[in-house]
Steps between C-alpha positions, in 0.01 A plus 500: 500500500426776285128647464316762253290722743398791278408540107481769313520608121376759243318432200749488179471767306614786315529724764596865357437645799635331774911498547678153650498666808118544534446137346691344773333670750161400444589113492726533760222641728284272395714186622561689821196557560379141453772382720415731719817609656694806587847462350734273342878399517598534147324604199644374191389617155523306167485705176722485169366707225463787709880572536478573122140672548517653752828559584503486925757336613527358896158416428432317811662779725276777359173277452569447866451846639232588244307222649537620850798194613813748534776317719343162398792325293413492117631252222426552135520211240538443146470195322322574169171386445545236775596802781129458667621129636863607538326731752311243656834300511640792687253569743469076550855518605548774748142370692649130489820623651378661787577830360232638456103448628294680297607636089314723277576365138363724266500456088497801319559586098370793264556391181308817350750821550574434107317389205475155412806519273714620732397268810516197249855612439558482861386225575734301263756520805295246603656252291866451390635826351837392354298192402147524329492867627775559259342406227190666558250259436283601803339291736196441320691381208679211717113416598446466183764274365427295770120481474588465094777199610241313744215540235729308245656238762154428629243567206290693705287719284456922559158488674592206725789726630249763533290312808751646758412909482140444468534294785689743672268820411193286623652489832617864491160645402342414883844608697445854625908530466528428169597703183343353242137445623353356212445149296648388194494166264750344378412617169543793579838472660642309243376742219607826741783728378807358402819558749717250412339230266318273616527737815227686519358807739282282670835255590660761707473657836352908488710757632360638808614619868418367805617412870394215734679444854474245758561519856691171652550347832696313703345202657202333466303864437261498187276282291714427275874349525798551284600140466841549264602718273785416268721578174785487228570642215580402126621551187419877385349391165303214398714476195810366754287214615494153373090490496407901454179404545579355902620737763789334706459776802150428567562122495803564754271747711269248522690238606655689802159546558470147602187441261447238258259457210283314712525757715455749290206330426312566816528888521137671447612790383846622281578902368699466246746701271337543224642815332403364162272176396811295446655560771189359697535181327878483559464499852227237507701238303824583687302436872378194336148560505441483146695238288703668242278637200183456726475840699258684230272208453482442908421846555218523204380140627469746870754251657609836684192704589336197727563223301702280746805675456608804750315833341707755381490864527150563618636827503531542089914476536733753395316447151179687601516595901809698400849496520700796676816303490684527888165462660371209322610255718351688805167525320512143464535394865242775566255304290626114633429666864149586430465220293585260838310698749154462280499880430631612137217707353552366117517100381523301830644178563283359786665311743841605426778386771853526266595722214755577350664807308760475210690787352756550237752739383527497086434108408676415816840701580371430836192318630310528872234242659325620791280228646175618764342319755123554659560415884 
């Protein structure tokens, strides 16, 4: 058994003055100090943007003695967006083994070292760069032939597909952590500056830093269990796929998972990948819990913010909590923890005992399910 004994994050943000460094220090003593112990085995550190950013390499080694764990063993990760559950997949594996009895995972990016040209130009190694990358269309611009494509496969109007960020910001404006703090209709998001059309501002993720870390145990230590956490990747552009519109790695993930619709079902509380509005519905009708064509009606009908359904990012989502890319997924068990143990200090989901976190790379290179139990 594998348990989450400590929390801590930062609020997402533009932070100017603080390096990665300084970032990961005050979530990582913040998890410590809720679990409440002395040292740890290993710390391992997700982050991808920050390579480019930042430029520190050996990240975990020197994040290790700048947070006071020199001669513990350090292991950094990289997986794209999805490196914040690749972490957790990490850390699963060496406490499962035996390895190891207590890990520091800490999720760390600074996407603000350049302007926003530059980092959007950076992040388009997040996607395939002989492929799509190539040809320069930009990430937002595959969002946006795929929101345009479901739009015209589904007849979904604009302002229907617009339900999803104000949804998103409503939940964001009472979380302490998140970036973008305030409320917004769907009017307004649909109407917002145009990115890629129909993409708008208001259908993508803000660019912000941030760190969250976790401190997990071996044995039956901890509120909160790590029940399984799985993966598998896919093909690096939707435009290989049969369906661009379903993600094939998320479907496998899931199924190694050991979950089932019905299962799915029964969780009380998901954080999802939503890095734009489309991508949101994408992953609803490839779990299954929307038909195909439904997931913007469902979620303007509130099928996902207590409406039967498991609610979805009571945290606002990568769309309005923030996205700092490598610590994402770290961020998002963070939130599932506090969700579980009654104690997240935004949109709570009362009486919470599973949750579960999803997290992408691209449209679905590669895909990661964590699943979280109350004990």
């Amino acid at each position: 058994m594998v348990g989450i004994i400590g929390v801590g994050m930062t609020r997402i943000n533009r932070h100017y003055g603080k390096g990665l460094r300084e970032l990961a220090l005050e979530a990582a003593s913040s998890a410590v100090e809720d679990a409440g112990v002395n040292g740890v085995d290993f710390i391992v550190v997700a982050s991808s943007l920050s390579y480019k950013q930042v430029g520190q390499l050996d990240l975990a080694g020197h994040l290790a003695s700048y947070l006071g764990y020199r001669g513990s063993r350090g292991i950094a990760v990289e997986s794209g967006e999805a490196s914040g559950l690749a972490g957790l997949m990490v850390a699963y594996g060496l406490l499962a083994s035996g390895v190891a009895d207590k890990v520091l995972l800490v999720g760390v990016d600074k996407l603000t070292e350049y302007n926003s040209g530059e980092t959007y130009s950076h992040l388009e190694g997040l996607y395939d760069v002989e492929g799509d990358g190539f040809y320069n269309i930009g990430h937002a611009g595959i969002a946006g032939i795929l929101m345009r494509l479901y739009m015209n496969e589904y007849g979904v109007d604009r302002l229907t597909m617009a339900n999803w960020p104000a949804l998103m910001h409503a939940n964001a404006k009472v979380n302490p952590y998140a970036m973008l703090r305030f409320a917004i209709t769907p009017e307004k998001a649909a109407s917002a500056m145009p990115l890629a059309d129909p993409i708008t501002l208001m259908d993508s993720y803000p660019i912000g830093d941030g760190a969250a870390a976790l401190v997990l145990a071996r044995g039956d230590s901890g509120d909160v269990e790590v029940s399984r956490v799985e993966s598998s990747t896919g093909y690096p552009s939707p435009a290989h796929r049969d369906d661009p519109l379903f993600i094939e790695s998320l479907r496998d993930a899931v199924a190694r998972i050991g979950l089932s619709r019905e299962d799915l079902e029964k969780i009380d509380v998901m954080e999802i990948h939503d890095s734009f509005t489309i991508t949101a519905y994408m992953i609803l009708e490839t779990l299954g819990l929307s038909d195909k064509g439904r997931a913007p009606r469902d979620v303007a009908e509130g099928r996902y913010n207590g409406g039967g359904a498991p609610v979805l990012n009571p945290s606002g989502g990568l769309k309005a909590r923030g996205h700092p890319i490598g610590a994402t997924g770290v961020y998002q068990l963070a939130e599932l923890t506090l969700q579980l143990r009654g104690e997240f200090p935004g949109v709570r989901v009362d009486g919470a005992k599973r949750g579960l976190a999803i997290s992408l790379n691209g449209f679905g290179s590669s895909s990661y399910v964590a699943l979280l139990t109350a004990r």
